[in-house]
BAMI-906810 format. One line per field, with one value per residue (C-alpha): residue in one letter; x, y, z. Coordinates in Angstrom, 2 decimals, decimal comma, always signed. Layout:
# residues N
r	[a/...]
xx	[X/...]
yy	[Y/...]
zz	[Z/...]
# end
This chain:
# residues 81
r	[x/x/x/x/x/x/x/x/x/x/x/x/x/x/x/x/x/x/x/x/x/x/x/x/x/x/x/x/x/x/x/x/x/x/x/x/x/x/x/x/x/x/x/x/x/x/x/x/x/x/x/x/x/x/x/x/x/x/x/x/x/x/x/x/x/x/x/x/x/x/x/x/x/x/x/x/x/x/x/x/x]
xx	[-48,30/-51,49/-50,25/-52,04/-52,99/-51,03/-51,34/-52,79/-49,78/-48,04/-44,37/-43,03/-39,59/-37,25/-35,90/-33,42/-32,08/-31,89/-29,09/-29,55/-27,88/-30,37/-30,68/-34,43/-34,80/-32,49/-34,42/-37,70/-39,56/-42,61/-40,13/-42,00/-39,25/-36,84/-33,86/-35,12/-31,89/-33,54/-34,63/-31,85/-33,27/-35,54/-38,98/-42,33/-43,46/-45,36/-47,06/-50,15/-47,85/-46,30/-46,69/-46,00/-42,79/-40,99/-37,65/-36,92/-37,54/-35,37/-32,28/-32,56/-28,97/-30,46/-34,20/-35,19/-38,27/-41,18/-43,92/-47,68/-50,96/-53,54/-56,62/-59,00/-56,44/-57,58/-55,04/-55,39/-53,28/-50,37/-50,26/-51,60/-54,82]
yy	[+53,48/+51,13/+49,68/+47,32/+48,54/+48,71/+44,95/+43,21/+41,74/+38,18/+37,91/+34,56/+33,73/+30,55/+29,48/+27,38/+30,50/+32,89/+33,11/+35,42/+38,63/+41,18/+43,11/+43,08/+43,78/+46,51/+48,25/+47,45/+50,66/+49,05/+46,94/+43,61/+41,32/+39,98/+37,66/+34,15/+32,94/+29,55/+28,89/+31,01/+32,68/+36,30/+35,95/+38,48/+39,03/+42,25/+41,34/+43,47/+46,60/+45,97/+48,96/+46,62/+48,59/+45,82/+47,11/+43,89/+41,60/+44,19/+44,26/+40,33/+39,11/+35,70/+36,49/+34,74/+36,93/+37,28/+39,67/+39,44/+40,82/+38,92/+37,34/+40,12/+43,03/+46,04/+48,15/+52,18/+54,56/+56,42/+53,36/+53,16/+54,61]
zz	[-180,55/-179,23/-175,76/-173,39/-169,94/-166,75/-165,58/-168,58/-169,89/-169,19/-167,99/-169,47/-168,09/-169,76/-166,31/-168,57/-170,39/-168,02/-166,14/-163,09/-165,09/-163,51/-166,36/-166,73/-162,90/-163,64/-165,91/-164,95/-164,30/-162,44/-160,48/-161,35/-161,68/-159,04/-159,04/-157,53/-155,62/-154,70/-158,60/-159,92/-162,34/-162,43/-161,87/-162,20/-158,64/-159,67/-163,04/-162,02/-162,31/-166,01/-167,92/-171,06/-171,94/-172,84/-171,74/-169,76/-172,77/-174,98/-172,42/-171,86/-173,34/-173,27/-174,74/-171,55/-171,22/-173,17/-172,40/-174,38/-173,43/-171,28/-173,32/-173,83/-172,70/-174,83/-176,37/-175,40/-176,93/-174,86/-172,60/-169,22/-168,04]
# end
C-alpha cells in the first residue's frame, strides 16, 4: 500500500466536533496530537512527525480529524523513508 512520507501529510481538526475524548492522542504513534485545554479540543502540535497512519482519524468517535497529504507529497511504498 502507496503511503505519503513521514511529515507530508495535513492534520485537519473540526474544533466544533471534537470533544476532548483523547482517543487520537491515544493512539497516535508519532505523538503529534495533544489535547488543547484552553480551546478544548485535540490539536496537531507535531504534524512534521505523521507517519500518515491514519489511526487517529480511524479511532475518532466524532470523525473530528481528517488527515490528507501535503500538495506535491509523493507517495513511496512501505511508508516512511
Amino acid at each position: 500500500m502507496a503511503k505519503t512520507k513521514k511529515g507530508q501529510t495535513k492534520i485537519t481538526v473540526y474544533p466544533d466536533w471534537c470533544k476532548a475524548c483523547g482517543l487520537c492522542v491515544a493512539f497516535c504513534p508519532g505523538k503529534v496530537l495533544e489535547l488543547d485545554p484552553v480551546a478544548g479540543c485535540a490539536k496537531a502540535v507535531r504534524e512534521e512527525d505523521c507517519i500518515n497512519c491514519g489511526f487517529c482519524e480511524l479511532h475518532c468517535p466524532d470523525f473530528a480529524i481528517v488527515v490528507t497529504p501535503k500538495k506535491g507529497a509523493t507517495a513511496t511504498e512501505g511508508g516512511e523513508e
